[in-house]
Rosetta silent file (secondary structure, phi, psi, omega in degrees, C-alpha in Angstrom):
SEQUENCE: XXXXXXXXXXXXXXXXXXXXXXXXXXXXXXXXXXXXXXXXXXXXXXXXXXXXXXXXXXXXXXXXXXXXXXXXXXXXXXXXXXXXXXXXXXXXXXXXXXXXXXXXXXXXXXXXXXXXXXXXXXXXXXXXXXXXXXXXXXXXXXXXXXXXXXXXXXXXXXXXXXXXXXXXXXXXXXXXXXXXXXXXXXXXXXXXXXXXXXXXXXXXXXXXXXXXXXXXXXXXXXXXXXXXXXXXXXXXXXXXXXXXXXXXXXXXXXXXXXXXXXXXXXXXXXXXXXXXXXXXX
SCORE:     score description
SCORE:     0.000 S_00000001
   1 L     0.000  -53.276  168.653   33.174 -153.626 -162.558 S_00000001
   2 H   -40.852  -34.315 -176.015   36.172 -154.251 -160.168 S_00000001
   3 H   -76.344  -41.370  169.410   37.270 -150.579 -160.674 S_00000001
   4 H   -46.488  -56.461 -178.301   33.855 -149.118 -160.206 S_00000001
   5 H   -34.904  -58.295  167.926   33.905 -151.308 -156.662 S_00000001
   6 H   -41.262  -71.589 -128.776   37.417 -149.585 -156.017 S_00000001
   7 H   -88.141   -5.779 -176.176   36.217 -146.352 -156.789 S_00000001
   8 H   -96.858 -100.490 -163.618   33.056 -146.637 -154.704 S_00000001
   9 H   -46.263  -47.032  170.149   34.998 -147.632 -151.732 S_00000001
  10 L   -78.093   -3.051  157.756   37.352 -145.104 -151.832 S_00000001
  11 L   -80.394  -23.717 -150.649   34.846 -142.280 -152.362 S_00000001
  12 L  -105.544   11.395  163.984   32.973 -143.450 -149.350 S_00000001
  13 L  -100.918  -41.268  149.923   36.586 -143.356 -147.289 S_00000001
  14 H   -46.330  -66.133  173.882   36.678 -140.103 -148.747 S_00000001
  15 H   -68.537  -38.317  177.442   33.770 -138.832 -147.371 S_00000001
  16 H   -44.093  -52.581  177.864   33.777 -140.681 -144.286 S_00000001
  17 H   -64.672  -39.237 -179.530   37.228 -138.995 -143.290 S_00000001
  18 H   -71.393  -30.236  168.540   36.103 -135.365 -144.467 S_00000001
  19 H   -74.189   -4.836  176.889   33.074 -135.796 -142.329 S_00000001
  20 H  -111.563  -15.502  179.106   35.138 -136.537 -139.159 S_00000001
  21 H  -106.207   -5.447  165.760   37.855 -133.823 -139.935 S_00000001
  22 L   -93.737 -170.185 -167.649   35.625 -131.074 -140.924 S_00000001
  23 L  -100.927  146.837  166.147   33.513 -129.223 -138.127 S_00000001
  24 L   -84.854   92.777 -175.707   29.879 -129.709 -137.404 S_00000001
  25 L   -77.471  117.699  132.683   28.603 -125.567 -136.751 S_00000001
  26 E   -53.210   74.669  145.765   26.504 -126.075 -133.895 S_00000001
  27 L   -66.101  131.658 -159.065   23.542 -123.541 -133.560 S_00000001
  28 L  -141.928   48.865 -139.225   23.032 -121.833 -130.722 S_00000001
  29 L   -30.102  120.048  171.793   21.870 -118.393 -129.170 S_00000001
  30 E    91.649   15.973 -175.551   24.855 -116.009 -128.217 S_00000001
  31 L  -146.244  178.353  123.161   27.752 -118.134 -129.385 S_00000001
  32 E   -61.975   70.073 -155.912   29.320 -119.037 -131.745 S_00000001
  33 E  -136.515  121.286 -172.438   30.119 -122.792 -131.758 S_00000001
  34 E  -107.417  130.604 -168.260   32.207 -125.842 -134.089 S_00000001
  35 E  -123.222  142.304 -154.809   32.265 -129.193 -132.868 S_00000001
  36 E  -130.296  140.764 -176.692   35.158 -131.109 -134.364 S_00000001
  37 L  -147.438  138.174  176.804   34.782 -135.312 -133.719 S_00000001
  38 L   -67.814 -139.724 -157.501   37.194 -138.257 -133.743 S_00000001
  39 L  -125.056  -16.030 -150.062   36.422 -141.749 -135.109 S_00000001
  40 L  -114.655  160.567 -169.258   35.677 -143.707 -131.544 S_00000001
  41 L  -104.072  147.442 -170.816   32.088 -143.804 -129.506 S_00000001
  42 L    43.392   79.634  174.524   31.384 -141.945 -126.182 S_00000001
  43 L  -111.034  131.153 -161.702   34.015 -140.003 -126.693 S_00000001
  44 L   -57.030   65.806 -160.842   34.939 -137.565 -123.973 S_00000001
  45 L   -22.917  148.885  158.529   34.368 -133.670 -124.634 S_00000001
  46 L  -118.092  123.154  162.216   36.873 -130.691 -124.713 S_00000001
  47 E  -100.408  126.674  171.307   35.392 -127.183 -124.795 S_00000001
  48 E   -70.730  149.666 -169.157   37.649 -124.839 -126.076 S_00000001
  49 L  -168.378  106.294  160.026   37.142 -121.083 -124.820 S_00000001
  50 L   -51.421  172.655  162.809   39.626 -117.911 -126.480 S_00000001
  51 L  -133.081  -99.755 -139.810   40.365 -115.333 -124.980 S_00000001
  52 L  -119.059   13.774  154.649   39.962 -111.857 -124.533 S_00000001
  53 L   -77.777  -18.670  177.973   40.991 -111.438 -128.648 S_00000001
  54 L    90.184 -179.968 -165.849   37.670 -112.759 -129.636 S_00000001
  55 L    68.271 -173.833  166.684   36.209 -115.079 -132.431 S_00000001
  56 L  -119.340   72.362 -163.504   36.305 -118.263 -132.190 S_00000001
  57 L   -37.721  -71.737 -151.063   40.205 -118.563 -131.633 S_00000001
  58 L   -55.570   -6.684 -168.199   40.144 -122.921 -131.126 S_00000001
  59 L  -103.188   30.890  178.324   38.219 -123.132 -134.431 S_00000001
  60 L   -99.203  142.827  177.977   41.280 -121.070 -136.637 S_00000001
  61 H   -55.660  -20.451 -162.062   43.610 -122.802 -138.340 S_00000001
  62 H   -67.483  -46.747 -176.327   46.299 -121.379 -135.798 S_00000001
  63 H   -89.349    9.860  166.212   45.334 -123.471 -133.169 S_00000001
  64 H   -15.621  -66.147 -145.750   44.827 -126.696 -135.497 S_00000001
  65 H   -60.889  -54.563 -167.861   47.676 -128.622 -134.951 S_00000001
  66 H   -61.094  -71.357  179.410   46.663 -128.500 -130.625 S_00000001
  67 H   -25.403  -43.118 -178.923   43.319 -129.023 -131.726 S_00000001
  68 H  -100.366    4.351 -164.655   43.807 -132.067 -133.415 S_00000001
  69 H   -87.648  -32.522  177.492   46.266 -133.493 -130.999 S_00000001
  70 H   -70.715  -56.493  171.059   42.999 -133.764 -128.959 S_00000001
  71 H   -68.680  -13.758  173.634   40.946 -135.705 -131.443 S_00000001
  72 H   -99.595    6.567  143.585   43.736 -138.112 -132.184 S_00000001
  73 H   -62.847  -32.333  146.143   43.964 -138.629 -128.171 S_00000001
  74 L   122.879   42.694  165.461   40.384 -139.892 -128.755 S_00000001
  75 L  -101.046  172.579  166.127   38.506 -136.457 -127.067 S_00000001
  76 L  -129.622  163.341 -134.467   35.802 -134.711 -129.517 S_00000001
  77 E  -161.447  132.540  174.713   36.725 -130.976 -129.069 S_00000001
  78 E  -140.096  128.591 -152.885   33.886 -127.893 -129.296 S_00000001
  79 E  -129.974  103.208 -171.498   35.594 -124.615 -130.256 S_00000001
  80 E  -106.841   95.678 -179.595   33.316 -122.014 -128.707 S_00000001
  81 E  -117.852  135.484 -157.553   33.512 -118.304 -129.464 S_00000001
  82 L  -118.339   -7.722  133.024   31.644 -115.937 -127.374 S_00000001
  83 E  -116.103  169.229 -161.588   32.351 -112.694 -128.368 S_00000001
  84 L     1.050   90.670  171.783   32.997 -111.141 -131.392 S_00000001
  85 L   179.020  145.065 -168.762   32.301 -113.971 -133.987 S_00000001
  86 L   -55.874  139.888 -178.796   28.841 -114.597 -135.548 S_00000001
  87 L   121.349  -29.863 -148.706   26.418 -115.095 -133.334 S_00000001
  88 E  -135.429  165.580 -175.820   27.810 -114.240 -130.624 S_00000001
  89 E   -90.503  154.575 -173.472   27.837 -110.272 -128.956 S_00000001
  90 L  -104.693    7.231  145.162   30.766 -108.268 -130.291 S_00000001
  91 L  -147.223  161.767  167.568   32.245 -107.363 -127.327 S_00000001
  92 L   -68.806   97.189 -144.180   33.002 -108.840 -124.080 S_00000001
  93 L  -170.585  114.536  166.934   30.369 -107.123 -122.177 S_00000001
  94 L    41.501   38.263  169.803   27.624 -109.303 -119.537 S_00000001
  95 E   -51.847  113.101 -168.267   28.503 -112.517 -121.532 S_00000001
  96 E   -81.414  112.195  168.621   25.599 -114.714 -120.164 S_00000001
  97 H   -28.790  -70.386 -163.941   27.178 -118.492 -118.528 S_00000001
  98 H   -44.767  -60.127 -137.215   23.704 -120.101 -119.962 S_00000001
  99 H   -91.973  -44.829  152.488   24.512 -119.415 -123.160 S_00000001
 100 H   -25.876  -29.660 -174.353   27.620 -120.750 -123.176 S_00000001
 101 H  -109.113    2.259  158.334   26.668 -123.495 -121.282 S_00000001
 102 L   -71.637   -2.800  177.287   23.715 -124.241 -123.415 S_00000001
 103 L   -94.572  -24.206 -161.426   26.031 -125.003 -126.601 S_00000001
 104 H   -76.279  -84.188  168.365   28.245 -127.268 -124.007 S_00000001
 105 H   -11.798  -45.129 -163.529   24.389 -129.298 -123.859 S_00000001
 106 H   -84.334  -29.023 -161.889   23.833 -129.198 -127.601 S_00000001
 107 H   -90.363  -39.468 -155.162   27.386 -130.576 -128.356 S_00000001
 108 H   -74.154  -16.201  172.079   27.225 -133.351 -125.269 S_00000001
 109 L   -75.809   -6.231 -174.991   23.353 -134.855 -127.158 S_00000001
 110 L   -64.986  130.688 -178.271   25.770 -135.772 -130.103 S_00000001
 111 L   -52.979  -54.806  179.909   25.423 -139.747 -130.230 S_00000001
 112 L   -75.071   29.698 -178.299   29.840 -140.056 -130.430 S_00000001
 113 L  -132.261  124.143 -164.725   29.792 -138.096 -127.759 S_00000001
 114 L   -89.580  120.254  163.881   30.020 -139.234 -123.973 S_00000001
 115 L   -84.700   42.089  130.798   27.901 -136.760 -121.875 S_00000001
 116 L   -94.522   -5.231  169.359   29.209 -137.622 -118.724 S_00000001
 117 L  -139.826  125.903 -170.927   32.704 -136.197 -119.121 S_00000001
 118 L  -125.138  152.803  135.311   33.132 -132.769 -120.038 S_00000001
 119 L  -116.122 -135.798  121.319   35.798 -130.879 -119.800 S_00000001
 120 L  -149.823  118.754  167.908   36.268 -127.226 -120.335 S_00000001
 121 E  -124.829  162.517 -155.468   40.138 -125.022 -120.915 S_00000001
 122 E  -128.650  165.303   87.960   40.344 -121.425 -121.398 S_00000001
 123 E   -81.989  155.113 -177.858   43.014 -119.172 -122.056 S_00000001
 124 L    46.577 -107.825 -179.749   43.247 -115.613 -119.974 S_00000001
 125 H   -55.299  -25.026  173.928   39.684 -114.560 -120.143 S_00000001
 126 H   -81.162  -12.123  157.018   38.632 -117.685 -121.458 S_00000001
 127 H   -33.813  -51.756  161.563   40.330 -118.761 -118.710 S_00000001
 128 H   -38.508  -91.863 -171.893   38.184 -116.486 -116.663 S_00000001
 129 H   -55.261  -41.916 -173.011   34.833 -118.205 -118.049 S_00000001
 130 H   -58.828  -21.712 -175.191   36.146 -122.201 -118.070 S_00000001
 131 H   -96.064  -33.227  156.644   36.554 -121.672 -114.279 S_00000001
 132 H   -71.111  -57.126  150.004   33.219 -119.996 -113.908 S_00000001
 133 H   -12.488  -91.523  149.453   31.575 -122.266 -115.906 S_00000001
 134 H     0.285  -76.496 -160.281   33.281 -125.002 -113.687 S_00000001
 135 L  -104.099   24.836  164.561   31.833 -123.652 -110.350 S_00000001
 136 L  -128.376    4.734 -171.406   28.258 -123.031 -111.622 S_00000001
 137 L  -147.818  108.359  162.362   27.568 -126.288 -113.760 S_00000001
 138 L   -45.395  -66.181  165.751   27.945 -129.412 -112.518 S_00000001
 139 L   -38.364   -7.531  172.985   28.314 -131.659 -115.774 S_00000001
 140 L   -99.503  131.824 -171.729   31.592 -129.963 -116.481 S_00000001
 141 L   -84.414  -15.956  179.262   34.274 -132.478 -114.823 S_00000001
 142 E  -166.265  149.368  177.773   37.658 -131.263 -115.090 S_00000001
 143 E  -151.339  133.186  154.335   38.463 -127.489 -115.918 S_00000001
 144 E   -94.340  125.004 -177.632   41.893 -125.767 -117.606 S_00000001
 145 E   -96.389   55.265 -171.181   42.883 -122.401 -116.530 S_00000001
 146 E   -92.278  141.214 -165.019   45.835 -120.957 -118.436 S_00000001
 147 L    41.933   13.360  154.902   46.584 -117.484 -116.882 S_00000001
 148 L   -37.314  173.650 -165.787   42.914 -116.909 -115.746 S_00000001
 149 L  -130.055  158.530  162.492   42.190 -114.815 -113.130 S_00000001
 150 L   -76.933  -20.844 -155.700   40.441 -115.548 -109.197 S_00000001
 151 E  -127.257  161.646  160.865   38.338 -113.115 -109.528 S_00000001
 152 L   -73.980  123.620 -176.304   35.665 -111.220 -112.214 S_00000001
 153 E  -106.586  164.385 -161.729   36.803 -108.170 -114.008 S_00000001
 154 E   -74.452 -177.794  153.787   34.929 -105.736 -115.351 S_00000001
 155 L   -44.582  150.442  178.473   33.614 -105.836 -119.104 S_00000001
 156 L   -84.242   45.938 -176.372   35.570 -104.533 -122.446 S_00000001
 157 L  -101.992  178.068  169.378   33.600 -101.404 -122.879 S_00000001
 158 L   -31.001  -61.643 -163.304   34.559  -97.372 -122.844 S_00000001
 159 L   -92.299  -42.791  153.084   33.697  -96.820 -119.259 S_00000001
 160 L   102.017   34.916  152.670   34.672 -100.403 -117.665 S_00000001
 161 L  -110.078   30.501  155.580   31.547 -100.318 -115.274 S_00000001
 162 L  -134.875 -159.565  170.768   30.092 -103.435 -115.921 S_00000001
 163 E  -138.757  142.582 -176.308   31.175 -106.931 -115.854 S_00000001
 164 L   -40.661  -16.371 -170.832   32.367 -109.162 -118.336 S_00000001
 165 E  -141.991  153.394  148.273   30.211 -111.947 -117.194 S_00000001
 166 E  -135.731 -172.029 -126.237   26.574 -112.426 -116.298 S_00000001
 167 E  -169.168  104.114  177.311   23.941 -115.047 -114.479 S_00000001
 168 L    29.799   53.123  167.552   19.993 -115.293 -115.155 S_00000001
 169 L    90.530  -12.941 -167.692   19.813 -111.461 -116.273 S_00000001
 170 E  -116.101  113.750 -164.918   22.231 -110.372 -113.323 S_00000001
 171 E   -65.957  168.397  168.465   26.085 -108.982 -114.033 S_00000001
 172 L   -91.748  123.637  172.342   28.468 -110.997 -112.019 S_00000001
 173 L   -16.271  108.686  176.535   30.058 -109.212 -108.866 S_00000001
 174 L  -112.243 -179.241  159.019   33.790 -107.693 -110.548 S_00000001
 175 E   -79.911   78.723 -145.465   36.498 -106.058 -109.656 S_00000001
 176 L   -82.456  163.939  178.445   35.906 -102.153 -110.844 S_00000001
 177 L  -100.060  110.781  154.554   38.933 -100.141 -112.073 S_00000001
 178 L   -50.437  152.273  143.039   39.591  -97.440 -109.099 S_00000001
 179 L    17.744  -94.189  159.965   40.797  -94.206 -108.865 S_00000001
 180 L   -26.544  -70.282  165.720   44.108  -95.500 -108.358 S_00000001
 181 L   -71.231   31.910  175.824   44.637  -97.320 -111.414 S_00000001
 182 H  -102.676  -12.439  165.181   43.775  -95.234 -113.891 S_00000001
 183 H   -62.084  -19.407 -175.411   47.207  -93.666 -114.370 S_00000001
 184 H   -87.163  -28.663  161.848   48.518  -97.156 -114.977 S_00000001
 185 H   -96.153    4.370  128.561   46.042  -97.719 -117.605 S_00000001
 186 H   -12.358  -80.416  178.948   46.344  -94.720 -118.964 S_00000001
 187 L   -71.200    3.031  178.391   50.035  -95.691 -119.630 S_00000001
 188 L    87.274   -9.243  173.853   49.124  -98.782 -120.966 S_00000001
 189 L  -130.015  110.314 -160.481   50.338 -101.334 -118.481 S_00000001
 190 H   -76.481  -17.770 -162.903   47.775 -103.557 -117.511 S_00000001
 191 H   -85.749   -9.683 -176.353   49.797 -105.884 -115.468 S_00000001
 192 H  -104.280  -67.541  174.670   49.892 -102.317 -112.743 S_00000001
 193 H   -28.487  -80.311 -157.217   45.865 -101.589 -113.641 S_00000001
 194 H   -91.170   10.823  169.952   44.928 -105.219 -112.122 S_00000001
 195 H   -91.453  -41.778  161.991   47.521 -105.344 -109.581 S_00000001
 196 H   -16.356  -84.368 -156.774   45.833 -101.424 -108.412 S_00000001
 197 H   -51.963  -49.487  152.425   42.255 -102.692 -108.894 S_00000001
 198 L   -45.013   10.348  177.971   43.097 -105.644 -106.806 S_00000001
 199 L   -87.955  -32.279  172.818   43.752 -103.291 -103.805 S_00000001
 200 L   -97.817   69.522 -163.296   40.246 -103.588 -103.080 S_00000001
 201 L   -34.716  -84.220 -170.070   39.907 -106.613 -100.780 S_00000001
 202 H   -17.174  -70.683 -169.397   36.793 -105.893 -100.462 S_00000001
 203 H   -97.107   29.617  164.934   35.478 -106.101 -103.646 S_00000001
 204 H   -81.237  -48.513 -173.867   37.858 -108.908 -104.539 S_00000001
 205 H   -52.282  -40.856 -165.155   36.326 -110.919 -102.175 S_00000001
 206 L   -71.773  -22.585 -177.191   32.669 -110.333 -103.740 S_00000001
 207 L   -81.429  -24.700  167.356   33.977 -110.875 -106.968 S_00000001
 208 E   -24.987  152.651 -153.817   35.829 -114.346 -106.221 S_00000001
 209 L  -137.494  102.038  157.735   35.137 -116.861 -108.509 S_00000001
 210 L     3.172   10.742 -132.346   34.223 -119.961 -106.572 S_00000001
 211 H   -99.780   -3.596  160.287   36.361 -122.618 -107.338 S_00000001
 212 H   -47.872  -27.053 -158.921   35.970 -125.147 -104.417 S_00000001
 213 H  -107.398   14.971  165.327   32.361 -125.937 -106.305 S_00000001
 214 L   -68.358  125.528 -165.608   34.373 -127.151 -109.221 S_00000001
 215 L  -102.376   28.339  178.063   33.199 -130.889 -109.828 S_00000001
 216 L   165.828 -174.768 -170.920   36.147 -132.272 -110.527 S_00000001
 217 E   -56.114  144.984  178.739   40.325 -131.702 -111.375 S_00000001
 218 E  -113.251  142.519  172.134   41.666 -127.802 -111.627 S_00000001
 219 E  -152.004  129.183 -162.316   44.896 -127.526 -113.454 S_00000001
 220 E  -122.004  115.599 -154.826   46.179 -124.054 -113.589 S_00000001
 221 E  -109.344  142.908  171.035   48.789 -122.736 -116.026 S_00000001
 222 E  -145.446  168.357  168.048   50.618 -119.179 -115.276 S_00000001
 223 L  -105.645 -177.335  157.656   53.507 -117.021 -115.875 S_00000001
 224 L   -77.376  -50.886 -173.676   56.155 -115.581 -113.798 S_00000001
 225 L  -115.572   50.970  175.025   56.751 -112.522 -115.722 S_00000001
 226 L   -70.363  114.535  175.995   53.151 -111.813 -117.151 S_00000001
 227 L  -108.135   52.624  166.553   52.733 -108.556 -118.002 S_00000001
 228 L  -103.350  -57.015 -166.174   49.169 -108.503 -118.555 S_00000001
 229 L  -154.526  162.034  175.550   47.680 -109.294 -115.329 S_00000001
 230 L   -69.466   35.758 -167.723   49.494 -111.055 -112.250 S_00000001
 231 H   -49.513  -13.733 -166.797   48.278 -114.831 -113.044 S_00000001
 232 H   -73.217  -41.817 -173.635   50.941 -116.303 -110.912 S_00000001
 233 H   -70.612  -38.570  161.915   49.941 -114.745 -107.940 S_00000001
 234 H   -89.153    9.431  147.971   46.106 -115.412 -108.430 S_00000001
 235 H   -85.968    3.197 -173.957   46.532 -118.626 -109.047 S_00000001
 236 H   -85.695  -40.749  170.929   48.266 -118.910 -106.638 S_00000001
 237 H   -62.789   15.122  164.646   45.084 -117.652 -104.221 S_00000001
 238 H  -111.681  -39.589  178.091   42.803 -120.397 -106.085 S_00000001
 239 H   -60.224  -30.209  161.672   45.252 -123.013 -104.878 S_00000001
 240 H   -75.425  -27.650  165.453   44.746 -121.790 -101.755 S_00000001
 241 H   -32.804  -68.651  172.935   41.483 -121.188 -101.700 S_00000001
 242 H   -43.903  -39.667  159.151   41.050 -125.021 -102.591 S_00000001
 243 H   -18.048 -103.030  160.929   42.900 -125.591  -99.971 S_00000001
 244 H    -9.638  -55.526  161.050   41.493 -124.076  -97.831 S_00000001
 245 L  -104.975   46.530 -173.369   38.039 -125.406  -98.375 S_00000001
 246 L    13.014   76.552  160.390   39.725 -128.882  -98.446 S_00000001
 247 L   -51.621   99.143 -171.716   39.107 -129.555 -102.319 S_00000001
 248 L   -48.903  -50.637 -154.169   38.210 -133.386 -102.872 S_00000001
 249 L   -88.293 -176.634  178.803   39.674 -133.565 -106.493 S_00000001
 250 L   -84.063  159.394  178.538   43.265 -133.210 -107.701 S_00000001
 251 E  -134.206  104.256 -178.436   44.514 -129.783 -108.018 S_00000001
 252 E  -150.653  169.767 -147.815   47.545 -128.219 -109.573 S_00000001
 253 E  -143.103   84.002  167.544   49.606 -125.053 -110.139 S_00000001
 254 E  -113.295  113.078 -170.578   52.466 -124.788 -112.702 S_00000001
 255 E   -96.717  129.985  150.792   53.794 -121.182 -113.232 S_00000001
 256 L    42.784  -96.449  -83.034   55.845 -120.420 -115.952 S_00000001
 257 L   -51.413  114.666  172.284   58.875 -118.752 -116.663 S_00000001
 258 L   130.208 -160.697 -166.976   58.002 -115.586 -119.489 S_00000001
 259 L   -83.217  179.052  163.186   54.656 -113.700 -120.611 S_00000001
 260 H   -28.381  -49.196 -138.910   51.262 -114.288 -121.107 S_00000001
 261 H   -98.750    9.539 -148.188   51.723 -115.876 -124.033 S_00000001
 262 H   -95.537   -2.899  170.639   54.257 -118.074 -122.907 S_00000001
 263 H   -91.310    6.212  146.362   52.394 -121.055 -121.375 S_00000001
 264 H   -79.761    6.248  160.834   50.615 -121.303 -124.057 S_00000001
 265 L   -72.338  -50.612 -132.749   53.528 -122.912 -125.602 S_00000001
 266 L   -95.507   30.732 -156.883   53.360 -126.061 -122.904 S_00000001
 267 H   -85.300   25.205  169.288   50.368 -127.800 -123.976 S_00000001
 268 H   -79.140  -35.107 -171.320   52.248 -131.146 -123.389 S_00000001
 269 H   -49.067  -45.659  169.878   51.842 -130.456 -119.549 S_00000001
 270 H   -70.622  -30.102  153.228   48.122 -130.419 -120.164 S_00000001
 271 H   -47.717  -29.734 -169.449   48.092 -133.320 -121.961 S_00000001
 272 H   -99.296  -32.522  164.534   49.992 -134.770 -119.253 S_00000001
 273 H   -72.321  -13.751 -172.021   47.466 -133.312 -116.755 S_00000001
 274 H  -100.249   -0.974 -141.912   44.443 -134.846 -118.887 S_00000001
 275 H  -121.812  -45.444  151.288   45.759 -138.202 -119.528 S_00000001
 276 H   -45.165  -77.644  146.883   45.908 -138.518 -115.772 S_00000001
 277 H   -55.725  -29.000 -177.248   42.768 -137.101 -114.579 S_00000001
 278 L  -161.083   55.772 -175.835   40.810 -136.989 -116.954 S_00000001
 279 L   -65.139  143.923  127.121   41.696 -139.880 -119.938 S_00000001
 280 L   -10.505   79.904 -173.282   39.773 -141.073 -122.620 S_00000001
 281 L   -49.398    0.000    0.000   38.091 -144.252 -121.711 S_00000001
């Protein structure tokens, strides 16, 4: 009888643990979305957001180990992919903010989950969206940028004349690829393509991506020698920006040294930016 008791308690320790370390699939229109939850109540969201590889990058074993570094900090973590991965449109083309931010909704009704602190981090394009996201929905509270962009770029299609993000049916203002830059993308070097394209104050400005309407800390990761797109230098024009329109919250701006990929190595710094700003209660 005693063993049976054992053996009872430790299947139901079994399952108890498999149900907090495997993912909850979240349905949702236009995403793709896994919700992965610690052990503790009102627990503080992370949305996860890939970038411009597709899937649903945070919910791959690759990024585990980061992943779980969050739930044993005592966040619950939603690993959202918004293009190509079921569910979701297969390319990154007018990705509509509601839908994204309607899975952000669906995950924040979970009972272990405190809907009053959101967070949202991106890298490069997801960068892109966690910062949009940020300065059109209030409920998100603290937003990570690594190597994101200031501004909206166009969509991943043939022709590059639409943009990558849209709003109640309506693309979002971008940044079109000129004239000018089409020898550099031509050739393959993208980091010359959006320094080109950027040449067009004008339609940098329309394409700016708010970030003063951000409800809460910006923490902005970049490289020095990215040769994808110039993040140091636009982030460095959202710090000013903030500035500028004398940004209430904390703010901050740590560039680099190396490539795109390489601040995605550093994720103690964000830890160290979340555990300030934006801890676990």
């Amino acid at each position: 009888m005693k063993n049976k008791i054992n053996q009872l308690f430790f299947t139901i320790l079994f399952i108890s643990f498999t149900s907090i370390a495997q993912a909850q699939q979240i349905k949702s229109p236009g995403v793709n979305a896994q919700l992965f939850l610690g052990e503790g109540k009102r627990q503080p969201l992370i949305v996860g957001l890939g970038g411009s590889e597709g899937g649903n990058a945070w919910a791959s074993d690759y990024w585990k180990k980061i992943r779980d570094q969050f739930i044993e900090k005592g966040y619950a973590f939603l690993a959202i992919g918004y293009f190509a991965s079921e569910g979701a449109p297969d390319t990154l083309n007018k990705i509509e903010l509601e839908n994204v931010h309607a899975v952000i909704v669906k995950a924040q009704q979970n009972l272990l989950v405190n809907a009053q602190r959101t967070a949202i981090i991106g890298g490069s394009r997801g960068g892109d969206l966690a910062l949009l996201l940020g300065s059109y929905y209030k409920d998100i509270k603290c937003v990570i940028s690594v190597v994101g962009s200031h501004v909206a770029f166009p969509g991943h299609t043939n022709h590059f004349s639409t943009s990558a993000w849209s709003f109640k049916g309506k693309e979002l203002p971008f940044v079109p690829v000129n004239e000018e830059s089409v020898p550099a993308l031509m050739k393959g070097d993208l980091r010359a393509t959006f320094q080109t394209m950027l040449k067009d104050s004008l339609a940098e400005q329309r394409a700016i991506i708010k970030v003063e309407k951000i409800n809460g800390p910006v923490f902005l990761l970049s490289a020095t020698k990215d040769e994808i797109c110039p993040s140091q230098q636009m982030a460095d024009k959202m710090m000013q920006r903030l500035s500028a329109k004398q940004f209430s919250a904390n703010y901050q701006h740590i560039a680099i040294e190396g490539g795109h990929a390489e601040p995605l190595k550093h994720f103690d710094l964000v830890f160290d930016f979340l555990e300030k700003n934006f801890p676990p209660l």
